[in-house]
Structure formats: structure tokens, C-alpha cells
C-alpha positions in Angstrom: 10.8 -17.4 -2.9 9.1 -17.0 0.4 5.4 -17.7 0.5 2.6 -17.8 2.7 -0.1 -21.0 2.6 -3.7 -20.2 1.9 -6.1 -22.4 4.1 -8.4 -25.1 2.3 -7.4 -26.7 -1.0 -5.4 -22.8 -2.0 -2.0 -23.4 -3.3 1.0 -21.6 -1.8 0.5 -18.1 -2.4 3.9 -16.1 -2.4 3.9 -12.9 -1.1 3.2 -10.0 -2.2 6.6 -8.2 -1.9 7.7 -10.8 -4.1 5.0 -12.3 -6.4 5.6 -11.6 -10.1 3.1 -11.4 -12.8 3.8 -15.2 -14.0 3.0 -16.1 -10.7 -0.4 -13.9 -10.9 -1.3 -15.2 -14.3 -1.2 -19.0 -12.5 -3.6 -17.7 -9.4 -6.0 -15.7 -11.5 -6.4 -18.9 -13.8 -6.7 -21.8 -11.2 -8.3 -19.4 -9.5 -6.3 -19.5 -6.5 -7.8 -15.8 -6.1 -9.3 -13.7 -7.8 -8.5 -9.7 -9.3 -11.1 -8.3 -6.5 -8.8 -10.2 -4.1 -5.6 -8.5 -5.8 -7.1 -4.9 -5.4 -8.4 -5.1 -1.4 -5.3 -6.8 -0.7 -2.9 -3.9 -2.1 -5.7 -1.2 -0.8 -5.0 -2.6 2.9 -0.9 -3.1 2.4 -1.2 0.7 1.2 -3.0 2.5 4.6 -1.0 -0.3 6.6 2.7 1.4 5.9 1.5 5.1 3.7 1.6 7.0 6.9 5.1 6.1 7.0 6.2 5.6 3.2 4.1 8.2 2.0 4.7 6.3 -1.8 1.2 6.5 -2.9 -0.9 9.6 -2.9 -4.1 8.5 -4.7 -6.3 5.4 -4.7 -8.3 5.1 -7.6 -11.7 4.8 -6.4 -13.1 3.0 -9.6 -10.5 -0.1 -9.2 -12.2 -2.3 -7.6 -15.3 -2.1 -10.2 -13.0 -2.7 -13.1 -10.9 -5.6 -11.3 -14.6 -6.9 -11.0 -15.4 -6.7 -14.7 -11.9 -7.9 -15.5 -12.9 -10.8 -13.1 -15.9 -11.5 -14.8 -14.0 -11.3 -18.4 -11.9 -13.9 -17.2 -14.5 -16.2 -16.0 -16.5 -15.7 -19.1 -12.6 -16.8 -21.3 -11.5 -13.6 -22.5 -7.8 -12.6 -21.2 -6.4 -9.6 -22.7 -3.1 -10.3 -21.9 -0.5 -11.2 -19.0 -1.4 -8.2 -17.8 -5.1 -8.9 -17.6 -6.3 -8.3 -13.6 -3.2 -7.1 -12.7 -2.8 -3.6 -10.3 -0.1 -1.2 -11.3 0.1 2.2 -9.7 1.3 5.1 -11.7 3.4 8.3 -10.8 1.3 11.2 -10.6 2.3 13.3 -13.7 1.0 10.8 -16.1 -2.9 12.1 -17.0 -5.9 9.4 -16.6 -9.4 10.2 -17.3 -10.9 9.1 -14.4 -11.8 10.2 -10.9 -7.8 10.5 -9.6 -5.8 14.0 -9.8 -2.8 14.6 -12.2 -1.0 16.7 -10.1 2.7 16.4 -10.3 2.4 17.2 -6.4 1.1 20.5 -6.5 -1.9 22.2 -5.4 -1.8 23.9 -8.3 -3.5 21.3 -10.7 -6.0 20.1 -7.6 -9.2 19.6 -9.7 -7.9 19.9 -13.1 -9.1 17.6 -15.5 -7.6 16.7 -19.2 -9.3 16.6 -22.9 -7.0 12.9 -23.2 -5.4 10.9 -21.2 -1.6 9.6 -21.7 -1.4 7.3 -24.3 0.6 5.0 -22.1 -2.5 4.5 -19.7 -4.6 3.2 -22.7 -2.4 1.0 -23.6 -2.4 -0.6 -19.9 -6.3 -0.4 -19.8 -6.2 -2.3 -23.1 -3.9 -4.7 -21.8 -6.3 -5.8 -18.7 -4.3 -3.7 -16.4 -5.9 -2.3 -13.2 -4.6 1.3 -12.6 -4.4 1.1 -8.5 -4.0 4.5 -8.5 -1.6 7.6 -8.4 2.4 7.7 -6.9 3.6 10.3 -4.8 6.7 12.3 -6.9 9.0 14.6 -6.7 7.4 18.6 -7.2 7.0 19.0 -10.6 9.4 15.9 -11.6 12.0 17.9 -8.9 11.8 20.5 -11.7 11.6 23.5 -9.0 14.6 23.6 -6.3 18.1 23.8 -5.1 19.0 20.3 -3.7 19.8 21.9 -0.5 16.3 23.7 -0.5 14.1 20.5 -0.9 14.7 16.9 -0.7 13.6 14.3 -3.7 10.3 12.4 -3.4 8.6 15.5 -1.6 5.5 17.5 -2.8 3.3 19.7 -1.4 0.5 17.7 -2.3 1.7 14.1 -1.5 4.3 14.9 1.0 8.0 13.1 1.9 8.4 9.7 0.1 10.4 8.1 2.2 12.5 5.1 1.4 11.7 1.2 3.2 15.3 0.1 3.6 16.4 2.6 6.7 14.8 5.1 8.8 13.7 8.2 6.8 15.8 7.2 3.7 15.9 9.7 0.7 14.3 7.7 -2.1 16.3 9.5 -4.6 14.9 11.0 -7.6 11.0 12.2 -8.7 9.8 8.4 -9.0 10.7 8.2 -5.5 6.6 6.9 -5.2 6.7 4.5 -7.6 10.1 2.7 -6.8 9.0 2.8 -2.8 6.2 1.1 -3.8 6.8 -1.6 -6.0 9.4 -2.5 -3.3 7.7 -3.0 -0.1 5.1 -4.7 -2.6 2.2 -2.0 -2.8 1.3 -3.2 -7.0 2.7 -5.4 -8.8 4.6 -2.8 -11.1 4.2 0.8 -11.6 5.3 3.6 -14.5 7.6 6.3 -13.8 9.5 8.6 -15.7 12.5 10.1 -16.5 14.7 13.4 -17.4 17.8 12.6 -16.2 17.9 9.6 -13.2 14.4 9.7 -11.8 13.6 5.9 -13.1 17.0 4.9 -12.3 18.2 6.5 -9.5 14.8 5.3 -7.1 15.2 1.9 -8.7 18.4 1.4 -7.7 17.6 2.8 -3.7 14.6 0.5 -3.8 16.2 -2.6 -4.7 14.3 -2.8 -7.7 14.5 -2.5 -11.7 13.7 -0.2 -13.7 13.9 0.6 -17.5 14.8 4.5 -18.9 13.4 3.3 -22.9 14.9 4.8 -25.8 13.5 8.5 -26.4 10.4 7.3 -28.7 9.5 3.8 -27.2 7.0 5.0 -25.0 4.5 7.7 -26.0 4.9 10.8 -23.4 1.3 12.0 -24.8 -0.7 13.9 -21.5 2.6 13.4 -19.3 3.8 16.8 -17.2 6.6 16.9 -18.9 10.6 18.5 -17.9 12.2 17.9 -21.6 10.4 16.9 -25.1 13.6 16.6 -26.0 14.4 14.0 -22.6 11.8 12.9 -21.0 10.9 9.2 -21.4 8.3 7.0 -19.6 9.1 3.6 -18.2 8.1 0.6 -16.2 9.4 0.0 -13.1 9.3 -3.4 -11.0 11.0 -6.1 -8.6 12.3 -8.5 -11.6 13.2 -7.5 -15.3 10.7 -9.8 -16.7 7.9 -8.1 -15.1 9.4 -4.6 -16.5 9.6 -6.2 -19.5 6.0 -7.3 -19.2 4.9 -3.6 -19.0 7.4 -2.4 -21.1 5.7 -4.5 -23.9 2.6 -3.3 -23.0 3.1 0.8 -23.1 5.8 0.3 -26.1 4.8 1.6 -29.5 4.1 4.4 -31.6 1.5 7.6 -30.8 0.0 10.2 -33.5 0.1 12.3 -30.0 3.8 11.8 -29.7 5.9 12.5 -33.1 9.3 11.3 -31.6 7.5 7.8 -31.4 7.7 7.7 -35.0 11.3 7.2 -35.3 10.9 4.0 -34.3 13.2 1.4 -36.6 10.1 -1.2 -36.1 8.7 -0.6 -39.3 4.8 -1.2 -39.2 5.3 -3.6 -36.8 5.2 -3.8 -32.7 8.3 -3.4 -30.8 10.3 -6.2 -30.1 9.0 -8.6 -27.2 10.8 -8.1 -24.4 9.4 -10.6 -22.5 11.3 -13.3 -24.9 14.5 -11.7 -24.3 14.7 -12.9 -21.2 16.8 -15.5 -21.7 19.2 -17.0 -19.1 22.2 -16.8 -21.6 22.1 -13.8 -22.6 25.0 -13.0 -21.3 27.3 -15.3 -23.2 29.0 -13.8 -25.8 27.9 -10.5 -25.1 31.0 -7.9 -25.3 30.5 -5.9 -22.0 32.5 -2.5 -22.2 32.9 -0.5 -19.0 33.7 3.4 -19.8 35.8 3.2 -16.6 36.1 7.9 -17.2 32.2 8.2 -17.0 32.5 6.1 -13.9 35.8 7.4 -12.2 34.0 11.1 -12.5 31.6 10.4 -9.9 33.9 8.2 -7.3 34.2 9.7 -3.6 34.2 8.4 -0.2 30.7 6.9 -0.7 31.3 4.7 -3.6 33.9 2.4 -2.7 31.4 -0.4 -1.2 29.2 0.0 -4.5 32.8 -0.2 -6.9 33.8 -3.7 -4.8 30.3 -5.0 -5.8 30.8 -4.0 -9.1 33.9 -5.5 -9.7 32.5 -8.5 -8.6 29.4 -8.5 -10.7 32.1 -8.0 -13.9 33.5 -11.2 -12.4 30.4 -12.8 -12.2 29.3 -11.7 -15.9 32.8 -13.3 -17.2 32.4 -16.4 -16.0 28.9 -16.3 -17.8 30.5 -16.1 -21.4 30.7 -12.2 -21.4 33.7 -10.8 -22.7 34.7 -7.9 -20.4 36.4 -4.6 -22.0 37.8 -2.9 -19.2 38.6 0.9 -19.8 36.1 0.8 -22.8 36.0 5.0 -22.3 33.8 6.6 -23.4 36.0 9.9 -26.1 35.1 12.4 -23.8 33.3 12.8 -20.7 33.0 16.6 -19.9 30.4 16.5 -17.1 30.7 20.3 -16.8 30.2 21.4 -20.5 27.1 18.8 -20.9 25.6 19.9 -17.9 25.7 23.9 -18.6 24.0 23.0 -22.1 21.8 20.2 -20.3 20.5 23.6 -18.2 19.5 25.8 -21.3 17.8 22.9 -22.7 15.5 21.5 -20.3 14.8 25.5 -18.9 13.5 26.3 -22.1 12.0 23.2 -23.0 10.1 22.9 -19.7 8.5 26.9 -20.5 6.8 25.4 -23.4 5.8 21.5 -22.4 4.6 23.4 -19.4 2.2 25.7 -21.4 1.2 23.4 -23.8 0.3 20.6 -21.0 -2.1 23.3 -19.6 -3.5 24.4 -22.8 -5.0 21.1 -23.0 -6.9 21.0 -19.6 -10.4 20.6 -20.2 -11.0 22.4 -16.7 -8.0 25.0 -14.8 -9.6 25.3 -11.7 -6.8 28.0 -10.8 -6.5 29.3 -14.1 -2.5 28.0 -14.4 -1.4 28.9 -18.2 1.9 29.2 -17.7 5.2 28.7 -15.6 4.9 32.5 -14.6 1.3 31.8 -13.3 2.4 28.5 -11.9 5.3 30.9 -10.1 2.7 32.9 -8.5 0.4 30.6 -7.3 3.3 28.8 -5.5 4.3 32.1 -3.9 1.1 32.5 -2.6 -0.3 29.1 -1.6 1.3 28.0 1.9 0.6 24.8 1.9 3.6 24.5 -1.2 6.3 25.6 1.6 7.4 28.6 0.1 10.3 30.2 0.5 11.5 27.5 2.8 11.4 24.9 -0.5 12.5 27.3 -3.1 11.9 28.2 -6.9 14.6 28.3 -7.8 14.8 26.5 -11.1 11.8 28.3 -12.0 13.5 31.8 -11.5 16.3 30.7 -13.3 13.9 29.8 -16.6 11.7 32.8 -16.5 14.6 34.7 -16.7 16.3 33.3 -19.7 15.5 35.7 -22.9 15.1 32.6 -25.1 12.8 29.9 -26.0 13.1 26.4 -27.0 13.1 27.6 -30.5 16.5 29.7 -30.3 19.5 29.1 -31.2 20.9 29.2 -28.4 18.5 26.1 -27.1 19.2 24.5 -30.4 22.7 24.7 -30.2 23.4 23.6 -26.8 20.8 20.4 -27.6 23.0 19.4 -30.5 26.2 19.9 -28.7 24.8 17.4 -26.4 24.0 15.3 -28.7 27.6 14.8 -29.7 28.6 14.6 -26.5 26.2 11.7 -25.6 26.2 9.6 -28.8 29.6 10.6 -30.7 32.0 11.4 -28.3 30.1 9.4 -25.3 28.2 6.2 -25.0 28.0 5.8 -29.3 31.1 6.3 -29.6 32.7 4.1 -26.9 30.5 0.9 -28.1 31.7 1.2 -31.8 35.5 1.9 -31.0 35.5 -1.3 -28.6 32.7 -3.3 -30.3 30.4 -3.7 -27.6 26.9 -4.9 -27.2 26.1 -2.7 -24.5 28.3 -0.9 -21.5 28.1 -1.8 -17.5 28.3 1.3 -15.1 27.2 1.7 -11.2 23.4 2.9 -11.6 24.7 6.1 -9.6 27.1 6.8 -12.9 25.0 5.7 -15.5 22.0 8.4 -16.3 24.1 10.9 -17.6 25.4 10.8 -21.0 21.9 8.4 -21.7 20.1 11.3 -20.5 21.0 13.8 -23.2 21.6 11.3 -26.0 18.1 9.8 -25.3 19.5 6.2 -25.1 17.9 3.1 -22.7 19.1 2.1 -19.6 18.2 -0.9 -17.4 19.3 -0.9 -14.0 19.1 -4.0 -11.4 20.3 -4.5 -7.8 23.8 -4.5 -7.4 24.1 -4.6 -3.4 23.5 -2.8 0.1 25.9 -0.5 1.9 27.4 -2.6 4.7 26.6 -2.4 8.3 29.4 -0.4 9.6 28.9 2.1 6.6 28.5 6.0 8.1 25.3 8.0 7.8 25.4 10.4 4.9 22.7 13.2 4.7 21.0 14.8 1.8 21.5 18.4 0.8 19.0 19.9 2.8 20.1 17.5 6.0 16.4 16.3 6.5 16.6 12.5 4.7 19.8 9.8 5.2 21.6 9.1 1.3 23.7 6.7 2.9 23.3 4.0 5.6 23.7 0.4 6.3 21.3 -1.4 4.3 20.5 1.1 1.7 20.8 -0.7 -1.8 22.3 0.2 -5.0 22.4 -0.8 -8.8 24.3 -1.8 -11.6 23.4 -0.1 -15.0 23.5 -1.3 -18.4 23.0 1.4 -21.3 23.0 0.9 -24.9 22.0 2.2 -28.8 18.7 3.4 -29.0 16.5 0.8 -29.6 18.7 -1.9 -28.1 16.1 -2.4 -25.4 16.2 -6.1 -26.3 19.8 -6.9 -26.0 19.8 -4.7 -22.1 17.3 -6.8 -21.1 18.7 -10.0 -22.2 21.6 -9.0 -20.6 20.1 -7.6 -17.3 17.9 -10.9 -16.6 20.9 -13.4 -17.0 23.0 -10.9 -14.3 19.6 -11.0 -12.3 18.9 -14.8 -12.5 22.7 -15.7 -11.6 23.1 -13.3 -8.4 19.3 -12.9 -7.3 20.5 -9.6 -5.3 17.2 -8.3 -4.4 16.6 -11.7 -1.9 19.6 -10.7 0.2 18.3 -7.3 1.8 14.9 -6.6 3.2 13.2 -3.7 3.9 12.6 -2.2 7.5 9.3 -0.8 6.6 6.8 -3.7 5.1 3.0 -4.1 5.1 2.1 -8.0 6.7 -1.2 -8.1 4.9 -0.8 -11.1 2.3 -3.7 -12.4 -0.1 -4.6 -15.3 2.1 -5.8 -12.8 4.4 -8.4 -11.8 2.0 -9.3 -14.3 -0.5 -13.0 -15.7 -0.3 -13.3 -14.5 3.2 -16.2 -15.1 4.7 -18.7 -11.9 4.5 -18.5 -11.1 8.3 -14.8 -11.2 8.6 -14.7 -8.8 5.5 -17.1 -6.6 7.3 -15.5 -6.6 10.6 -12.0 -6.1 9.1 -13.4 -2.8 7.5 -15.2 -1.7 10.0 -11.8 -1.9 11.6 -9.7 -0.3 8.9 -12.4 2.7 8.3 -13.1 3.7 11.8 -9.4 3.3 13.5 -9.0 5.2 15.8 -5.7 8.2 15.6 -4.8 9.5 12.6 -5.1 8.0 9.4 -2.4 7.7 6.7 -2.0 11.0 4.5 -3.6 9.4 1.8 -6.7 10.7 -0.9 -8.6 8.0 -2.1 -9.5 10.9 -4.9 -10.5 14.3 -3.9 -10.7 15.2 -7.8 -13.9 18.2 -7.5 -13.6 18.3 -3.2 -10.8 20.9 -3.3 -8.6 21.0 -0.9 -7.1 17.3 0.1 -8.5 17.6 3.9 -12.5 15.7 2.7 -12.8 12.8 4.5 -10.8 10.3 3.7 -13.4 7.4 6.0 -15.8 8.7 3.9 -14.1 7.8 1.0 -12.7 4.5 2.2 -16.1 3.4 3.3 -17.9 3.7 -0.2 -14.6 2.2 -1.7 -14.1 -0.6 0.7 -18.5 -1.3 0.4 -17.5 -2.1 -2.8 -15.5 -5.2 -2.1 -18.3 -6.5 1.0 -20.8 -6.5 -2.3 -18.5 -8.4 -4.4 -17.6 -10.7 -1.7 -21.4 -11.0 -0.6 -21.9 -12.0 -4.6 -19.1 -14.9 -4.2 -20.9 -16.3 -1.2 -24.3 -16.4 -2.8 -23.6 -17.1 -5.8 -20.1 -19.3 -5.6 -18.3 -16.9 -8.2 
């Protein structure tokens, strides 16, 4: 691990790309540095690359006062948890009562605010986390357009994500600002959330991990949903024991949420995931690899990605694992699951849709439904219609069913068969495997509409002589020298456990995400910040709020000042006052 040394009698301090929460926990409680320190130290990585990367869209303005009280608790020996103190930014369809947006990257919910907020956001809070503030995301969870009419990780409201690892990369999937984050080290963690891929897919292109939980794990109470019947919310991070930190954390069951009743836990917690990191977990684990889900999806592209995965099986052998090769799955009908995959999430995304905005406390645009939500995209040029379509949307609103039919009902329970019977279910129990090992780009599918967990962790990074690959719409580059990419393991619902046991021991033994860098990287590092003196803090944000040029495209919160053009030095200025207070209070009073 790289670090940087603080001056005085500070420990080594490792950066903030690659710090993990253990290391946090140390610093906070030799107090190396302090929450505060955390929070102004993220808040000046984020303007220093956000013009660029685009990955956050919203700085909550409140969390530098709670890092303070968190601070305070510490000092005074209460400590929530491993999360206590710790920032984690959050993707922007997952509702907080507080002064930030819940947008899903529209202008359409500008000013809205909620009766509740998601279930999984109280759980951080009552954890000790610090919510940073809000992700940028794919429109409406990339719930509105043709591929080759948008891109993924744009919004009208947060603009193009763009991934750290090669000039305008697409950072794949609609946790595109979450994953870009976490990577170039912008929070410690963050929560996305996933339909079909869009925990995985921007994990994987970020060099990062992420976890797709069991349908049922995680509450998806007050989260802009695609799919009751798909969506999941998950953590995402640099190192599977940090996911698993956060994944203990927002785990557990919601009188909001009735699929989170179908836990197996009984009246106890969820596993801790955190203990199943375990460097062994690999040995005597029986690996299958449904080598027809995988072959499917092979083109010109993949062949790098298949060579590291070979290798990885390679690796995992010779760690105790017994490999099943052509562990297939009994059918893989990609077409047929897809079609029925179409009529389920069209008519389930009418109703979540409604029902979300029935429970605004305050519609500033009166949006009530997907037809209203139509119109006002229509109409509204800063969401880039017609040149980004709505597609999807025309395709629901036409549909003479609900998600009460039986014609939605049907084609959810033929996909049910598909992903448990005939797919990942029934390839574990006719090999008798633990769990099954895919290419991340493979592995969403059949998890997807089966509702099963996924881990994924890095894999590799196309070579250098690898050719550029465009997206769909020809605006962002899929596939470059550089650009990483993921291996998957998926399992039985509820096997979250055994994945991540698995998924540390392949992390610990091949340490992947040290061998690539990004391009695109903030240099601010906590010993930059920590007990400054008060002029140097004053001076440094004099400098940061009166720069001269333009300023990154980011809100601190604009949550009752309309339209996203109020000042953002204004904002800044009271935030970023704030920390000179706090840090006036350390020099006075030797906090």
C-alpha cells in the first residue's frame, strides 16, 4: 500500500484512493485525524477532478456538522460501529431527508422532497456513517433510452459520468457515479443499485467491488425503483471487506419493504460478512463455471478478459478450490428471458414509478405518473429530448397491461425457471457447487431475474495494444488499453456469506486492483488537511471558492433554489466556513 507521511509525530497515512475502513477506524482512534478532517479532505478531492469525472452531483451541505458531532461522540467514547465517522456517497435515486435532491438525474424531481427516507440511509446514519452526498447515475436508473440514443452514466441533471482509467471512458451501467468515485477515492464506499448490471457492470470498469445482495437483503424502501420484483441495493467499494462492512450495515429486514421478510435469518441479523473474510475461503470450495452462460456473450472483445480468467481458475485451484469446468447452466435462452425480462420491468416500473411519487411530501412539477413524467421530459430542454430518446418509456405506456396481469405474471414466473431451475439453481445442485465463477461482463443475467447475489472483483485491464471500441451512441470509448474488468461469483439466495469468503481469498492472493491506475486522480491527501493551521485553511479556501474559470458542474444542494445554475461559491463558502470554525475550535481549544 502506497502512503503519504503526515508531518510531526502523524503516522503514515495511506492515501485516499486506497485507505480502507480498518485503516480509518486506526486514525480516527489514535487520532491520527479526525472525521472533520475526512470530510474537507474528500470535499476538495471532489471539485479537484468533478469537472472531469462528473461522479458526484450533490454535496451534502450538513456533512461537515454531523462528521463534527460524530467527532465529538468519539471523543466523549461512544463508537457506533466501524462505520462511525466514515463518508460514503450514495447514488442519487436512494431518498434522504435532508437538504440534498433525490433526483434519479432528472429535472423532473428538482425540489421534491419525501414523507421517509430509504430505510437503507438509516441504517448508515445509525451506523456512524457520514452521507457525503449524492452520485451522479444513469436517467432514471438508464430506464428511458435506446443504447444508441444515450450513453450510461449520463443525466440531464448530473451530466456524463465519465470513467478514470482512459480518456472519456463509458463507465458502464446507472452506478456509473458511485463506482467512478469510490475508485479515484472520492468516499470511502458508496451504495448503488441494481436491475440488471448497474452494481456490477461499473464495478467491474472501475476496478472495484461491488455486491448485487440477494432480492430481500437490503430494504429498497424510498429507492426510484426499475423492478419490485429486481431491483436490489448494494455497497460498492475498493476491497470486499469494506463492501462487506456496508453490506452489514444496510442488511436486514423493513416493515417498508415486504420481500425483506423472506429472509431465512429468523429473528436474528444477517450473517456478518465482515467474518467471512477469511483467507481460505477458497479451499474446498467447489467452483463450477457454466462455461454456455459465458460462451453466449464471447466476441472479439473478450478474449483478453477469457485469458485472465483462465488464469484466475488456475489461481483459485491451487488455493484448494475444486474447479468444475462446463458446470452449465440447463438452459441458457438469452432471447426468451430477455423478451419476458421486457414485460416485467415495463410494467413494474408504471407502478413503482407512481407509487414513489405518491409518497412525495412536496411535487414541485406535479409528476404522478410515467405519462406526466413523459411530458415534462418532452418539454423541458435541458433533458436533451429527442436527441436522448424515450424510448423505453413509449414502449411501457403503450403496453395494455399492468403489473398485475397475467401476462406480467406469467412472463415473471417463466423467468423464474429460467434463472433458478433451469439456470444458475439448477447448475449448482446438478454439479454440487458452492457458488459458480463467470467474467463480471456474463454474470448479471440469469442473477438478475432469479434475484440471486453476485460479487464481483478485479479480474484485469485490457492490454496496451488493445483497439478502441466505442459505445452505441459513438460518444464514450467501451474498450481501450487500461480499461479494467471483473470476475463474478454468483450464488443461492442468501449465500452472500460463502461469495464473499470466496471473493476475498481470490482478492487477497492476486491483489488486481494495485496493478492499474487511473488517469484521472485527485492529489489532495489528508496530510494536506489535518490540524492545519487556521490561516493555511483560510487561504486554501479562499483559493478553492474564488478560482478563477469555471467551476466543476457540481450542486452542493440546490434542494428549494430551482434550477441547478444558484451559485455554487455561495454555497461552497458557507460549507467550507464550516470547517475554518471547526478548525479555529482545535486551535483554541486543542480538540
Amino acid at each position: 500500500m502506497s502512503h503519504f507521511l503526515c508531518q510531526g509525530h502523524y503516522a503514515a497515512i495511506a492515501r485516499l484512493d486506497e485507505i480502507t475502513i480498518d485503516d480509518i477506524r486506526t486514525y480516527l482512534s489514535n487520532g491520527s485525524f479526525t472525521s472533520v478532517d475526512l470530510v474537507h479532505a474528500y470535499i476538495t478531492r471532489i471539485f479537484e477532478v468533478n469537472e472531469i469525472l462528473r461522479a458526484v452531483g450533490e454535496i451534502n451541505p450538513d456533512a461537515l456538522d454531523i462528521a463534527r458531532i460524530l467527532d465529538i461522540e468519539r471523543a466523549e467514547g461512544l463508537v457506533r460501529g466501524p462505520l462511525h465517522g466514515v463518508p460514503i456517497l450514495i447514488k442519487d435515486n436512494i431518498a434522504t431527508m435532508d437538504k440534498m435532491n433525490n433526483t434519479a438525474g432528472s429535472y423532473a424531481l428538482m425540489g421534491a422532497t419525501v414523507t421517509r427516507e430509504a430505510t437503507v440511509i438509516t441504517k448508515l446514519r445509525a451506523a456512524g456513517a457520514i452521507i457525503l452526498g449524492k452520485t451522479t447515475m444513469g436517467e432514471w436508473a438508464q430506464c428511458r433510452s435506446r443504447k444508441a440514443s444515450s450513453s450510461h452514466g449520463w443525466s440531464a441533471y448530473g451530466g456524463q459520468v465519465v470513467g478514470a482509467y482512459y480518456p472519456d471512458q463509458d463507465p458502464s451501467g446507472s452506478s456509473s457515479g458511485s463506482a467512478v468515485a469510490v475508485a479515484v477515492g472520492l468516499a470511502l464506499a458508496s451504495l448503488g443499485t441494481e436491475t440488471s448490471g448497474s452494481i456490477v457492470n461499473p464495478c467491474e470498469k472501475g476496478n472495484c467491488v461491488g455486491i448485487k445482495p440477494t432480492l430481500g437483503l437490503t430494504s429498497r424502501n424510498m429507492v426510484i425503483p426499475i423492478s419490485m420484483r429486481q431491483d436490489t441495493v448494494g455497497p460498492m467499494a475498493r476491497t470486499v471487506k469494506d463492501a462487506a462492512y456496508v453490506l452489514n450495515a444496510i442488511a436486514g429486514p423493513d416493515k417498508f419493504d415486504n420481500w425483506t421478510s423472506a429472509h431465512p435469518f429468523g429473528s436474528g441479523s444477517p450473517a456478518d460478512y465482515v467474518q467471512a473474510c477469511n483467507f481460505s475461503g477458497l479451499k474446498g470450495t467447489r467452483i463450477g463455471v457454466p462455461r454456455n452462460g459465458i460462451d453466449y456473450f464471447l466476441d472479439g472483445n473478450t478474449k483478453p478478459i477469457m485469458d485472465d480468467f483462465e488464469k484466475a481458475l488456475q489461481t483459485m485451484h491451487g488455493a484448494g478450490a475444486a474447479i468444475i469446468d462446463k458446470a452449465n447452466f440447463p438452459s441458457f435462452d438469452f432471447p426468451a428471458f430477455s423478451r419476458n425480462a421486457s414485460i416485467v420491468l415495463d410494467t413494474d416500473f408504471v407502478a413503482g414509478l407512481a407509487n414513489y411519487f405518491s409518497l412525495l411530501d412536496h411535487n414541485p412539477n406535479q409528476i404522478h405518473s410515467l405519462r406526466d413524467l413523459s411530458i415534462f421530459t418532452h418539454s423541458d430542454p435541458r433533458e436533451e429530448y429527442p436527441d436522448r430518446d424515450t424510448y423505453v418509456w413509449d414502449r411501457e405506456l403503450s403496453r395494455n397491461i399492468t403489473n398485475e396481469s397475467p401476462e406480467s405474471f406469467d412472463a415473471y414466473k417463466a423467468n423464474l425457471v429460467m434463472g433458478l431451475t433451469n439456470g444458475v439453481v439448477g447448475a449448482l445442485d446438478k454439479y454440487n457447487c458452492d457458488v459458480l465463477a463467470m467474467p463480471t461482463f456474463a454474470s448479471f443475467h440469469l442473477p438478475a431475474i432469479a434475484g440471486l447475489p453476485i460479487i464481483t472483483v478485479p479480474l484485469g485491464y485490457y492490454p496496451a495494444n488493445t483497439s478502441l471500441v466505442m459505445n452505441s451512441k459513438g460518444t464514450m470509448v467501451s474498450v481501450a488499453p487500461g480499461i479494467p474488468y471483473g470476475i463474478s461469483f454468483v450464488g443461492r439466495a442468501w449465500s452472500e456469506e460463502k461469495l464473499v469468503s470466496v471473493a476475498y481469498a481470490f482478492e487477497q492472493r492476486t491483489l488486481v486492483r494495485q496493478q492499474v491506475r487511473p488517469l484521472i486522480s485527485p492529489t489532495t491527501e489528508l496530510p494536506d488537511v489535518v490540524k492545519a493551521p487556521v490561516i493555511e485553511v483560510l487561504e486554501f479556501h479562499h483559493n478553492l471558492t474564488t478560482q478563477q474559470g469555471p467551476l466543476p458542474p457540481l450542486p452542493i444542494s440546490s434542494k428549494g433554489r430551482g434550477a441547478r445554475g444558484s451559485s455554487i461559491v455561495q454555497r461552497c463558502t458557507a460549507s467550507m466556513l464550516s470547517t475554518i470554525d471547526i478548525m479555529s475550535d482545535w486551535v483554541a481549544t486543542g480538540f
